[in-house]
C-alpha positions in Angstrom: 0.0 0.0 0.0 1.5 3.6 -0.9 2.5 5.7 2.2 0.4 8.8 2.0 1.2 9.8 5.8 2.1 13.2 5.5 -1.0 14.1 3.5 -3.5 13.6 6.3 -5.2 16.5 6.4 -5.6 16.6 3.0 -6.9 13.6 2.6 -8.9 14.1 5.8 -10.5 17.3 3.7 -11.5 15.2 0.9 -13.4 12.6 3.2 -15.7 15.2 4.7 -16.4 16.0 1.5 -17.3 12.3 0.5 -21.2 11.7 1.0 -20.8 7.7 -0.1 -18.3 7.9 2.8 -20.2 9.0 5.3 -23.5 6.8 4.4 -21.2 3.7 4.8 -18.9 4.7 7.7 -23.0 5.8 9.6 -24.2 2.7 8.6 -21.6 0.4 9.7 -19.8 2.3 12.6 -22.7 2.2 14.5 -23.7 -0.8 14.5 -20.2 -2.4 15.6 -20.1 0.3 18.6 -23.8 -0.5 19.9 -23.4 -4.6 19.4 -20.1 -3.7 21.3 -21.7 -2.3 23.9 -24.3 -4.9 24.6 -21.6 -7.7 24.4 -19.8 -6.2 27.0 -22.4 -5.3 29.1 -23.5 -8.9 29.2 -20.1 -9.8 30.5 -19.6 -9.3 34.4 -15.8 -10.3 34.4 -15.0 -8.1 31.3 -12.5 -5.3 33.5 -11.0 -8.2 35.2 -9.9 -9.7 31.3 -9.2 -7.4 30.6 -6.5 -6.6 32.9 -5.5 -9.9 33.0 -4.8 -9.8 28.8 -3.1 -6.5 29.0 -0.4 -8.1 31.9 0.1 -11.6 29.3 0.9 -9.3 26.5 3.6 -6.8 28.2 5.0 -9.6 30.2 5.1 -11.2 26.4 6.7 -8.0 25.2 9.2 -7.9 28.3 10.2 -11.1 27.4 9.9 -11.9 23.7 13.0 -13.6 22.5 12.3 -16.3 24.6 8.8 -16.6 23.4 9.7 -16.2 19.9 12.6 -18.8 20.4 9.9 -21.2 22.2 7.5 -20.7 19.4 10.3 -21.5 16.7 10.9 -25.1 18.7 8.0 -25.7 18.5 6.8 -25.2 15.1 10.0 -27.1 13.5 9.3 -30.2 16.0 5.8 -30.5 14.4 7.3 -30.4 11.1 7.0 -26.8 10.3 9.4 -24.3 8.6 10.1 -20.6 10.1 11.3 -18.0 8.4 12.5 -14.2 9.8 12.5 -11.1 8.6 13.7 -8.0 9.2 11.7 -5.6 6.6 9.1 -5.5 4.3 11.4 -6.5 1.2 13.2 -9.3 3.0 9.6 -10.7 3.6 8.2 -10.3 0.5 11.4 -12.1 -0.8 11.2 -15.1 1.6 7.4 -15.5 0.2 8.8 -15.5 -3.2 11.2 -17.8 -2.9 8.7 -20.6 -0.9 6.6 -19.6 -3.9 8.9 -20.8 -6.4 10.7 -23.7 -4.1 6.5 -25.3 -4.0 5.9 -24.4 -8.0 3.3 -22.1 -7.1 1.4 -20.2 -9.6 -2.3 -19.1 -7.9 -2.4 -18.2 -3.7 -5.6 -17.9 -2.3 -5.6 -15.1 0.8 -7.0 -14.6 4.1 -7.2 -11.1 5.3 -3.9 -10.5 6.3 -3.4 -6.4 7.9 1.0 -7.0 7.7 0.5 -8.5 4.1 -1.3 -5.2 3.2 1.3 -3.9 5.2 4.4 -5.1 2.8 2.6 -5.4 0.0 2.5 -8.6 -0.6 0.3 -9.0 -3.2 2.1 -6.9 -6.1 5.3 -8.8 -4.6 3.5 -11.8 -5.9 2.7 -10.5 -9.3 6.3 -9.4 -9.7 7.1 -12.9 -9.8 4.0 -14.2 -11.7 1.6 -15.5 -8.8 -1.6 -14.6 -9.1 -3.1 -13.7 -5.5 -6.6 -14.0 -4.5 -7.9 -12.6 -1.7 -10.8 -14.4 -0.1 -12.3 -12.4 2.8 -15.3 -11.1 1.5 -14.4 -7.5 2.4 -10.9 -7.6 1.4 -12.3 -9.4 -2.2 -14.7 -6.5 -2.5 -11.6 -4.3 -2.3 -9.4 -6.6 -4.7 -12.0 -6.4 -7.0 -12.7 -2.4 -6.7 -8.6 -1.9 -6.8 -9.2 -0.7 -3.5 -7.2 -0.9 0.3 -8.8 -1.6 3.3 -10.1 1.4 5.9 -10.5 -0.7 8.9 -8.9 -3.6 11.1 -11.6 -5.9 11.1 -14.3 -4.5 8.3 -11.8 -3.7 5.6 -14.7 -2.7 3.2 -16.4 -0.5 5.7 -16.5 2.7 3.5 -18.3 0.8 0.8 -22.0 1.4 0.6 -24.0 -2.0 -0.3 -25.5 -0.1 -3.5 -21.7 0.6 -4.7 -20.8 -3.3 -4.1 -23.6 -4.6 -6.0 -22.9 -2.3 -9.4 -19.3 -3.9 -8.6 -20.3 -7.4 -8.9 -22.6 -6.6 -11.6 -19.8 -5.6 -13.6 -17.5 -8.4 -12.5 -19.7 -11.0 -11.8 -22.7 -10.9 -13.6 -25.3 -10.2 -10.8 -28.3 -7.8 -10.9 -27.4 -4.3 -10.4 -30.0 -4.2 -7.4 -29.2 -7.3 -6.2 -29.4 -7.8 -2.3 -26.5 -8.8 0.3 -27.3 -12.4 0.4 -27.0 -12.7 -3.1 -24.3 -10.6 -3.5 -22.1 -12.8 -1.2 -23.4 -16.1 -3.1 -22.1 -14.6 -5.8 -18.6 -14.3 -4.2 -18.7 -18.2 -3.0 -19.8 -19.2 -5.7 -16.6 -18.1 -7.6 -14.1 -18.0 -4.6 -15.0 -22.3 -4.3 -13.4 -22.3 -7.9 -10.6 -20.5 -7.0 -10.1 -22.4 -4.1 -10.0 -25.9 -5.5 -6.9 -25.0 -7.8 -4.9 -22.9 -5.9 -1.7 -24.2 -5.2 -0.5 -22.2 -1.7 -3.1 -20.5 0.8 -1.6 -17.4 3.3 -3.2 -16.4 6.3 -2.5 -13.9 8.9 -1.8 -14.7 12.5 -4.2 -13.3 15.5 -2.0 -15.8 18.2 0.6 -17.8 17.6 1.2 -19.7 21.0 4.7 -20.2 21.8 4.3 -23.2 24.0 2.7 -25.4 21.4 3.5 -24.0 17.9 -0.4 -23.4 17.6 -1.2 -20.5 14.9 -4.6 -19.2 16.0 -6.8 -17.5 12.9 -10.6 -16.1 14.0 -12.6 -15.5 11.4 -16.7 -15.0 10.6 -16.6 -16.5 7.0 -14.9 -20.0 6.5 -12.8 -18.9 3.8 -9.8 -19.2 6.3 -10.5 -22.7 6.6 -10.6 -23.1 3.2 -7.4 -21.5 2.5 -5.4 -23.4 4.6 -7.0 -26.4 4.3 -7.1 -27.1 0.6 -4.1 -25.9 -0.9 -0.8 -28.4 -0.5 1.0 -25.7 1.1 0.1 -23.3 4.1 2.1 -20.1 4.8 1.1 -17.6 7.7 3.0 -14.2 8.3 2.5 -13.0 11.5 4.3 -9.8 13.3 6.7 -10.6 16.1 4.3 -9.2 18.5 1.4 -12.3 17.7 2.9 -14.2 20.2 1.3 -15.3 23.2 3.0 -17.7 26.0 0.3 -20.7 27.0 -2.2 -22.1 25.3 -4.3 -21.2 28.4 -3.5 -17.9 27.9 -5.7 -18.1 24.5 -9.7 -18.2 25.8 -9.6 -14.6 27.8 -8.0 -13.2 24.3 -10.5 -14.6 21.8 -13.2 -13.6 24.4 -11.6 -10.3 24.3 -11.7 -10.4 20.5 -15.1 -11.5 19.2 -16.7 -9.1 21.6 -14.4 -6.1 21.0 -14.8 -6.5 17.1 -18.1 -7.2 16.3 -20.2 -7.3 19.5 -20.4 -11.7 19.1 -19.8 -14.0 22.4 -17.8 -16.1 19.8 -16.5 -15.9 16.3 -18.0 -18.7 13.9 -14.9 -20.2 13.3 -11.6 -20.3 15.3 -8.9 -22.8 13.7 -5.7 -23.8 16.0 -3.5 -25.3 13.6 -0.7 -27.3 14.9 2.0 -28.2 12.1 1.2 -29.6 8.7 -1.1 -32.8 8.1 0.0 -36.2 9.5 0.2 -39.1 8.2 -3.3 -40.6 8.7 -5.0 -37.0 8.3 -7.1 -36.5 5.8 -6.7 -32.7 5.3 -4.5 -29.6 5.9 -1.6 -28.6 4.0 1.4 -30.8 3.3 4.1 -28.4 3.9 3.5 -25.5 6.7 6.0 -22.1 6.6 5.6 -19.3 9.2 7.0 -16.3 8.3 7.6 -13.9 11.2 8.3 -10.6 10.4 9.6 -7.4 12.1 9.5 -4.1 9.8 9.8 -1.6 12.7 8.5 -3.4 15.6 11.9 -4.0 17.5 12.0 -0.5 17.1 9.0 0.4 19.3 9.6 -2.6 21.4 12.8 -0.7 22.6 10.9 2.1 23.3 9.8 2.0 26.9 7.5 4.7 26.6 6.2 3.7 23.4 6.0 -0.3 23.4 2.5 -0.9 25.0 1.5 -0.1 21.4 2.4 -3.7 20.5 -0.2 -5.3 22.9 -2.8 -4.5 19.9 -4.6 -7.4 19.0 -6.4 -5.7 16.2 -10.2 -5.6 17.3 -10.8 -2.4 15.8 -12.6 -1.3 19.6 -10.5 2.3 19.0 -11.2 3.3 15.6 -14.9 2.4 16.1 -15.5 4.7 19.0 -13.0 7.4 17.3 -15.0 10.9 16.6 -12.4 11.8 13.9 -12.1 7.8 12.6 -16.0 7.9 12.4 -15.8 11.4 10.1 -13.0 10.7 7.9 -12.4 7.0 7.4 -9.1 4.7 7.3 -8.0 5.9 4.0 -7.0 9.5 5.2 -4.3 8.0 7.6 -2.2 6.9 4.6 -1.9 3.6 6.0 -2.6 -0.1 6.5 -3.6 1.5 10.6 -5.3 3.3 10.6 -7.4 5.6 13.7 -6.0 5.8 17.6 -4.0 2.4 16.9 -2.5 3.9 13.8 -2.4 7.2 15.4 0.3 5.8 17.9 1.8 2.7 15.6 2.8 4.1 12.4 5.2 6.8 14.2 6.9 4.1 15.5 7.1 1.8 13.1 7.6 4.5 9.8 9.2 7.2 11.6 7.6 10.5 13.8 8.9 12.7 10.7 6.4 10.6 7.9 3.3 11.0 10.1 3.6 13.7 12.5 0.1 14.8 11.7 -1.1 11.5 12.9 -1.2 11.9 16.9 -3.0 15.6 16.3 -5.8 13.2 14.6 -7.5 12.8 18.0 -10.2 14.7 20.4 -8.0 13.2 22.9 -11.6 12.5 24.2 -10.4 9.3 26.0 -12.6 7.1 24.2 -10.3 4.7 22.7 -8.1 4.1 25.6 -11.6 3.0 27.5 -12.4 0.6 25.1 -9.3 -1.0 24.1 -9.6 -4.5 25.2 -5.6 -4.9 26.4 -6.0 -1.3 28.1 -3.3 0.3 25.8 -3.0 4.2 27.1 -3.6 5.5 23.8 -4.6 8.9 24.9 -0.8 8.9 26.6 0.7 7.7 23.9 -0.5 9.9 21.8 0.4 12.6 23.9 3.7 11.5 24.2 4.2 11.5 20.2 3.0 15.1 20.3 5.6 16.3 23.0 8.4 14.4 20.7 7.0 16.2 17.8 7.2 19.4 19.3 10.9 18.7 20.4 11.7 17.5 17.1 11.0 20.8 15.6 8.3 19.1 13.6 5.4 21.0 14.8 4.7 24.7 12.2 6.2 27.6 13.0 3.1 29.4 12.9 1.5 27.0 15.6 5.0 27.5 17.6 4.3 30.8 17.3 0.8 30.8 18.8 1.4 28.3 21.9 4.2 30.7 22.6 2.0 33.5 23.1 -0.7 31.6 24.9 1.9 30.7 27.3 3.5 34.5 27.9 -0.4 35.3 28.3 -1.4 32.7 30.2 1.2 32.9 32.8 0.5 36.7 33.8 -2.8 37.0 34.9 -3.5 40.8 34.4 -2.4 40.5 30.8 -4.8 37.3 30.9 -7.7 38.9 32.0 -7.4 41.8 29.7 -7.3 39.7 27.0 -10.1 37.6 27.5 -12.3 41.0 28.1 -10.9 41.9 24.5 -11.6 38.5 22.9 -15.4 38.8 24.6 -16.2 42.0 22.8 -14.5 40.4 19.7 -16.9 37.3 19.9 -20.3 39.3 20.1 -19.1 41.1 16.9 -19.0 37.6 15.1 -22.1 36.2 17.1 -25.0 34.9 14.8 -27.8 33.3 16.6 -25.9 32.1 19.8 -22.5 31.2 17.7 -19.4 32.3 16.3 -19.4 33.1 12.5 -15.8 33.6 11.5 -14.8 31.0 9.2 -12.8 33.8 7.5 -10.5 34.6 9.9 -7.2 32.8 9.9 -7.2 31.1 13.4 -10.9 30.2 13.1 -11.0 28.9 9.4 -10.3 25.4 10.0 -12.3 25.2 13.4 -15.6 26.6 12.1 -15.5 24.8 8.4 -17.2 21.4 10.3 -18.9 22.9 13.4 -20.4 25.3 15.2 -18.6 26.9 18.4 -20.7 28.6 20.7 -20.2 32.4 21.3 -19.4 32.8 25.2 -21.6 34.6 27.5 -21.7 38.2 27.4 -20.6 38.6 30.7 -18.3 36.7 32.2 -18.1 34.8 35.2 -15.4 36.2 36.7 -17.5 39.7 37.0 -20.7 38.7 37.7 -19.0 37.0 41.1 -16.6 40.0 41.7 -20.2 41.9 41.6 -21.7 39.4 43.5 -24.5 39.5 40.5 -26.4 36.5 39.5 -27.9 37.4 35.9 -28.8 34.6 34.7 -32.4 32.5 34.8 -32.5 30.2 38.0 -34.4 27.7 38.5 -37.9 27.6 40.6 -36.9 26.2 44.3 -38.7 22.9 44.7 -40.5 23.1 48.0 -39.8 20.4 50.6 -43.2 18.8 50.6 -43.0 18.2 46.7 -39.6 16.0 46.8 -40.2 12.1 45.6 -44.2 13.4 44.3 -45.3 11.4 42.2 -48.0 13.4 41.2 
């Protein structure tokens, strides 16, 4: 996927001014936050997991080569190949070369965030594999020459009306055609694709290091599918997947299902253990794990920044982001986007590439609430600001400005004289109990999406130094009258 980081806000622009966009992100968005909600609310232990799944990741973290070296023992003692590497391009070279090694010409695909992330697929082409993807969403995308927006729903910012003129081009189906038959239409030809390809890549959600079991969670089947008919299975997974016990795994796919899509369970969870035995009747002959790194020791090293790797990519955060929810995944230039991608692509791509990124937040504290591993997001995204601002990669002009808020703020004469002169400056742009200046400089941006009250026009401060109360009060509810139910 092209980098497009340090064009955020103008991509950001052109997404407000998308209305397709903001049909799909209304329709969808909501409905993952409010099944969300329910989910959790139906489970009386869920602060207590999630605790408990926030501790087994950083003590993962504080101890990862040993985990990662545990989970290589155990993969090569079922019979299983792993593979390192240390970027994108040594990745993509690795799966090329397994690719020609196994005489494969067509790979079927489950969604896969660090193949999007590498670019895996035009890897592929380069070397005359044809790549399939086979998640619904990320085929609707495939089809559309498209990237995914979100973690989980990588279609999201498609509407159902633009998938079904899709299709109908593609595929042959009725330009009104509904949902149901829309995705029989997928099967239908996916199944074909299926039955000939020769090698099937998945993600990873867990990989568990104490019994080389590669954990993939899915809603669809087509993971199954891809690792199970192909002769060859090859998952990539980032060095962070790893979790220590397999009794570790319940409280995380708990965690999981309900963070992403509101469900008690996912429909299918497959634990694959090493290639097919002798006696088995399916699963891949030859198994490869491909574990890759591309910035992650990086932030790993980081102590401030390193809880960032705990994410198990639910999608919680971006779904209960204000800005996510206005603009989308596409304006973050990224595979990550929202809070995650807010506080994981400066680490992994560098602060200078995507120092707009942490300013893409409220700050309202809503993703750090819901994150299911209780990452701080909100302090990690502070923290990228401060380094931004030490960096020297923060404008002059809004240098400038904190400067002289500071000099004001700090002497309190000069701090109350202002604010009388920016009071009789805000009734001159009040219009109907707001501020209308979207033609002034410092107000342009702020007042181009929403309205911003006009403050009182008298200020606290003097109607208590006059001891005057001007305002309406409410009628004093006489003692008699309290708990009436009349």
């Amino acid at each position: 996927m092209e980098i497009a980081t340090e064009r955020f806000q103008e991509l950001a622009r052109a997404a407000l001014q998308d209305p397709q966009l903001r049909i799909a992100m209304e329709r969808g968005g909501s409905a993952l936050v409010t099944n969300r909600r329910a989910a959790m609310a139906a489970l009386p232990t869920y602060e207590a997991l999630r605790t408990y799944a926030g501790a087994v990741k950083a003590h993962t973290l504080d101890h990862l080569d040993h985990y990662l070296g545990r989970l290589t023992d155990a993969v090569e003692a079922l019979g299983g190949s792993v593979h390192f590497a240390g970027d994108a391009h040594e990745a993509n070279a690795i799966v090329q070369e397994i690719a020609r090694a196994e005489g494969v010409r067509t790979v079927v695909k489950s969604k896969s965030m660090l193949s999007e992330e590498i670019g895996l697929n035009d890897a592929l082409a380069r070397v005359g594999v044809e790549a399939v993807e086979t998640d619904l969403g990320e085929y609707i995308l495939q089809l559309g020459d498209d990237v995914p927006s979100h973690l989980i729903a990588p279609a999201l910012h498609w509407t159902r009306e633009r998938v079904a003129a899709l299709f109908a081009e593609h595929l042959g189906t009725a330009a009104d055609a509904d949902p149901a038959a829309l995705t029989q239409a997928a099967r239908a030809e996916l199944r074909r694709t299926f039955l000939r390809a020769d090698m099937g890549i998945t993600g990873v959600n867990f990989a568990v290091a104490e019994t080389g079991t590669i954990v993939l969670v899915e809603n669809e089947g087509n993971i199954r599918l891809s690792t199970g008919a192909p002769r060859v299975h090859l998952a990539m997974m980032g060095i962070e997947k790893v979790i220590p016990r397999l009794a570790d795994l319940p409280t995380f796919l708990t965690l999981l299902a309900r963070s992403a899509t509101g469900q008690s369970a996912s429909s299918y969870v497959s634990l694959i253990t090493g290639p097919r035995r002798a006696g088995e009747r399916d699963g891949p002959e030859r198994f490869h794990l491909v574990i890759v790194d591309a910035g992650r020791s990086a932030v790993l090293a980081d102590p401030k920044l390193r809880d960032a790797l705990r994410c198990i990519r639910c999608g919680a955060c971006l779904n209960h982001c204000p800005v996510y929810r206005e603009v989308g995944g596409h304006a973050y230039g990224w595979v990550y986007g929202g809070p995650i991608g807010a506080i994981l692509d400066p680490g992994l791509l560098g602060l200078e590439r995507t120092r707009d990124l942490p300013q893409a937040s409220s700050l309202c504290g809503a993703c750090g609430d819901v994150c299911p591993v209780r990452i701080p997001i909100p302090d990690l995204l502070v923290e990228h600001r401060r380094r931004g601002v030490e960096g020297g990669l923060v404008p002059a002009s809004e240098r400038a400005a904190m400067g002289a808020f500071t000099f004001v703020a700090t002497r309190p004469s000069l701090w109350e004289a202002s604010t009388v002169a920016g009071r009789a400056i805000s009734q001159l742009l009040r219009d109907d109990g707001s501020l209308r200046g979207g033609w002034l400089p410092l107000l342009r941006d702020w007042l181009r999406e929403r309205d911003f009250p006009a403050p009182a026009q008298r200020a606290f401060r003097d109607r208590w130094r006059d001891g005057v109360d001007d305002e309406p009060t409410a009628t004093p509810i006489a003692a008699g009258e309290v708990g009436s139910s009349s």
